[in-house]
N, C-alpha and C positions, 0 to 999 in steps of 0.2 A: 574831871567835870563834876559839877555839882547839879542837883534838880534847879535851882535858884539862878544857874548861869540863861546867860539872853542868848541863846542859841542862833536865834532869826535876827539879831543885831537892831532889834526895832527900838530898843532905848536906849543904841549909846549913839553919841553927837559924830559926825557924817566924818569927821577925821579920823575916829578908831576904828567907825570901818573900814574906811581908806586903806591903812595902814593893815588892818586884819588879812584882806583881798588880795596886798601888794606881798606881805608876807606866805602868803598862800600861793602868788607865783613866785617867789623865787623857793619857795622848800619843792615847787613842781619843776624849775627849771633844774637843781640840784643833783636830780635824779631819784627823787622820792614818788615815782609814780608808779603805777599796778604791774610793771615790768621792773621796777627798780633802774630804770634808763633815763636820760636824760632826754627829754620832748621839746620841740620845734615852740617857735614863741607865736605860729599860729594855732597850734594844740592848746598851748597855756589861753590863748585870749579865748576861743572857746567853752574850754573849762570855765574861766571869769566869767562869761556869756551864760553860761549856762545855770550858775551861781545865782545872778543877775536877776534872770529871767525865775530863778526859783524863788528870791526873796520879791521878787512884786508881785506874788502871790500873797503876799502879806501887808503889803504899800508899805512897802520899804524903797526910798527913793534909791534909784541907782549911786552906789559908789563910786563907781570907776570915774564920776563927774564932779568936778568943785561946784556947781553952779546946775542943779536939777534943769533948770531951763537950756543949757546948752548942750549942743550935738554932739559935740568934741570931748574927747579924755579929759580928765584933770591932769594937774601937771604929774601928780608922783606916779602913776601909770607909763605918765609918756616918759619919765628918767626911768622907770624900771624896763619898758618895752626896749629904750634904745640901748638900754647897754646889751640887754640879753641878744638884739638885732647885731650887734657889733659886736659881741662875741661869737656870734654864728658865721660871722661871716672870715671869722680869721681861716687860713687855710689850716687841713690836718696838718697834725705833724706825725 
């Protein structure tokens, strides 16, 4: 990391943070969290929440959304949530 990197994501266009966020859950789905385990993909969407909630303290529009006006995910959230949902749901082996 540099002093000159954008930390808070307030100057790059709404797709690299997409992509920063979406990369951020799946290095948490991996098993890169404070246990080194692998966390529930309602853990992960908290963490993003909470993410979320810490950059609009900045007005930083929500990521997790294509379109700041709507209520719903954007789509690369809803393809990263559903795989990680349908990998949860395989049985152990």
């Amino acid at each position: 990391m540099k002093w000159e990197d954008d930390l808070l994501l307030e100057h790059m266009p709404l797709r690299r943070r997409q992509l920063t966020l979406g990369m951020y859950a799946q290095h948490l789905f991996t098993g890169n969290s404070l246990y080194a385990r692998q966390i529930k993909l309602g853990t992960i969407e908290g963490y993003l929440r909470s993410v979320v909630t810490f950059l609009a303290l900045f007005n930083v529009a929500d990521p997790r959304k294509d379109d700041p006006s709507q209520s719903t995910m954007g789509t690369l959230f809803k393809r990263i949530f559903s795989v990680i949902r349908s990998f949860e749901s395989l049985p152990t082996r």
